[in-house]
N, C-alpha and C positions, 0 to 999 in steps of 0.2 A: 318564253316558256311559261304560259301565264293561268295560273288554276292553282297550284301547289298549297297556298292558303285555305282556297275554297273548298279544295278536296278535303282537308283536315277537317274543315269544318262539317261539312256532310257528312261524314261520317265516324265523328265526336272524337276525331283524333288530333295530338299534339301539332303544333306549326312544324316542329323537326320531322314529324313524321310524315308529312305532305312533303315537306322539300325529302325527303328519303324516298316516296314515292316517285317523287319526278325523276330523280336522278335515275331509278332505278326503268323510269319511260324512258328516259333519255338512250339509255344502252341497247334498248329495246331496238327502237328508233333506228338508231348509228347501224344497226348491224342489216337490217332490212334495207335501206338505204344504199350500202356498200354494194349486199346481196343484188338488186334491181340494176348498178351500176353509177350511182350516183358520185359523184368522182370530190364534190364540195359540200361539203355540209357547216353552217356557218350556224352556233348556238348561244343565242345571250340569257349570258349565266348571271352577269349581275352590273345593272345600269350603276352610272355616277352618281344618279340621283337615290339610291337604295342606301345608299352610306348613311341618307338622311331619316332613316328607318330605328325603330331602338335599340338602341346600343347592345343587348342580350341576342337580337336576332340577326344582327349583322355580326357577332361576336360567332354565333351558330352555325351560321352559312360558311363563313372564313374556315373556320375551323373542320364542317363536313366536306366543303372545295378541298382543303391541305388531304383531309382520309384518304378521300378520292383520285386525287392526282398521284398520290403513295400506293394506294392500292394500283391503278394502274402502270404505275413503273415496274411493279412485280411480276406482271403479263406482259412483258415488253416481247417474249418470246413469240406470241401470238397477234400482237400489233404490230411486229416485221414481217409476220408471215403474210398480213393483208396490206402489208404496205403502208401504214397508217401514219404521217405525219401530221401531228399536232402543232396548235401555233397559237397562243393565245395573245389577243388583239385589244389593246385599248392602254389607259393612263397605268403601267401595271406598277410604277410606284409607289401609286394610292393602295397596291393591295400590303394587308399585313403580312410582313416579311418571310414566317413560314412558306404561308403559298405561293409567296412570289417566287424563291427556292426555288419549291417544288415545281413550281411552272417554267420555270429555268431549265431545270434539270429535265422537264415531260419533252421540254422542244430538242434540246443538245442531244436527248437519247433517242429522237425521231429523224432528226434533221436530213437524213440521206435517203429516207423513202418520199416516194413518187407517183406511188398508185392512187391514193386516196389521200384529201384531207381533210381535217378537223380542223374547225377555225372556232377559238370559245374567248367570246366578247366579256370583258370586267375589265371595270371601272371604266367604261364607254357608254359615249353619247353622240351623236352625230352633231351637235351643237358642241361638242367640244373638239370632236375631228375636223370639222371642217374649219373653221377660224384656223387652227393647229394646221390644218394645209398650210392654207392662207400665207401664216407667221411664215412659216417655214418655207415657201416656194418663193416670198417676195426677199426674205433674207438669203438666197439661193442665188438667185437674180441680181441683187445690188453689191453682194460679198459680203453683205453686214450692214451699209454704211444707213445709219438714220437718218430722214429728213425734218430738220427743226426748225421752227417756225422763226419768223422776224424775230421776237422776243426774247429764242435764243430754250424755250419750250419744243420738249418732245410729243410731237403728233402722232405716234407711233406707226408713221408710212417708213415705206425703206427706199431709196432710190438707187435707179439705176443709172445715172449718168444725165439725164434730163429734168430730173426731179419728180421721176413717175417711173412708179414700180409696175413694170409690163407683166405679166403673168399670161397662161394659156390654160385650158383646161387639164393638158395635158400634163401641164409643170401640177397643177394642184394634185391629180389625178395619183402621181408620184409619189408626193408625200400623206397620201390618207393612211389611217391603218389598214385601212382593206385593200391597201393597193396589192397586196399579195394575191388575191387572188380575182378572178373575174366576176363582174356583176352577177346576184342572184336571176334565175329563171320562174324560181317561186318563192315568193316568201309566205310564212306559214305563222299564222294567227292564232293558238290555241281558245278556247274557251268561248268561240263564236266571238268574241272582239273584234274590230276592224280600224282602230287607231294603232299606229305603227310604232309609238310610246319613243320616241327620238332614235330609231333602231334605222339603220344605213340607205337615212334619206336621201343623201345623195346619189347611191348606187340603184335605187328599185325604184327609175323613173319609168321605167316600160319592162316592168316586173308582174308576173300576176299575183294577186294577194289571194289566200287562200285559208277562211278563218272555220272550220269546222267547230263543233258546237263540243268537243268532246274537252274536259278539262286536262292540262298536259297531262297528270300522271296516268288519265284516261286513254290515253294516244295509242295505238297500235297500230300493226298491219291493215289494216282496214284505211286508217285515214291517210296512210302514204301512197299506198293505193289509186284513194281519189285524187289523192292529191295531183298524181303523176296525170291521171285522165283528166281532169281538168284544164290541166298545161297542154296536152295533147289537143284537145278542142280548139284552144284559144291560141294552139303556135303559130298558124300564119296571122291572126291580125296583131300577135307582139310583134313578128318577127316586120312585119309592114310598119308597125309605130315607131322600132330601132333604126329602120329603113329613113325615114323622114327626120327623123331626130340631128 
């Protein structure tokens, strides 16, 4: 969701008050989306690499993310009514403890709806999910057991009975954090940008990308719109490049 900065700045306002505008595109967004029949809506709220951001405006975001996810537990009457479960997706250790709560508590009071979901990406990176497959598929496969070198040094392989840790895509596939739900159909680029900034490399290999020039808090009905036409245009040659894959 990428503009939130630049929106401030355009128009001589605070950095909290861009990330206030986005969020409040965001909702925007979510509800046109549902509206249309969009059944997956996957949004990254804040990369692993943002931690390394100053400390006041990551101190900012934490604390507008805890309002947010509090203020939406008090709607929960009209987020059962659309069916709406939430699931927040990445290292959520790394978030500071309030929100992580809160993001606890947004899933346990969603967990039995099925119509729609919301999938919101922090402290994630695909360079960090994917190795974390990895770890985790070949320590699946061997029960634990490390493979140590002559010297009596850990390599950090895992074996399986032959001294080679077999894996399939399907094992890693299991353990991603996106494995909850099915590959994106479009991923969406705000700000006319076209680098995909370490966001679910692995899942959007026959994805259409789709970066409109509008800054996020800029976003509305208009751009989900094209968005959807866009997908529409190009659905038989994805659905042929899925086909060969």
């Amino acid at each position: 969701m990428d503009g939130n900065r630049r929106f401030a700045k355009k128009w001589k306002l605070t950095e909290g008050a861009g990330h206030k505008a986005g969020f409040l595109a965001l909702m925007s967004i979510l509800k046109y989306c549902y509206e249309v029949g969009v059944k997956y809506v996957t949004v990254y709220a804040f990369s692993l690499d943002n931690f390394n951001r100053r400390p006041d405006e990551v101190q900012y975001v934490m604390e507008l993310m805890q309002e947010k996810i509090e203020g939406f537990l008090k709607e929960l009457t009209l987020v059962n009514k659309y069916g709406v479960r939430v699931l927040f997706i990445g290292d959520l250790k790394r978030l500071y403890e309030p929100v992580r709560i809160a993001a606890e508590k947004a899933m346990e009071a969603t967990a039995k709806n099925t119509n729609t979901y919301l999938l919101v990406c922090v402290a994630y990176t695909s360079s960090h999910e994917i190795p974390r497959a990895i770890y985790e598929s070949c320590q699946e496969k061997s029960g634990g057991t490390r493979v140590m070198n002559g010297n009596g040094s850990d390599n950090g392989d895992y074996s399986n009975g032959d001294g080679h840790a077999k894996i399939n895509v399907v094992d890693m596939e299991k353990h991603m954090y996106m494995g909850v739900a099915p590959d994106p159909d479009i991923l969406v680029r705000s700000s006319g940008e076209t680098r995909l900034s370490n966001f679910l490399l692995w899942q959007t290999t026959n994805c259409l990308l789709y970066s409109p020039k509008a800054l996020w808090p800029e976003m509305g009905l208009r751009e989900v719109v094209w968005g959807i036409l866009e997908f529409q245009k190009n659905y038989k040659y994805l659905e042929k490049k899925k086909k060969q894959a």
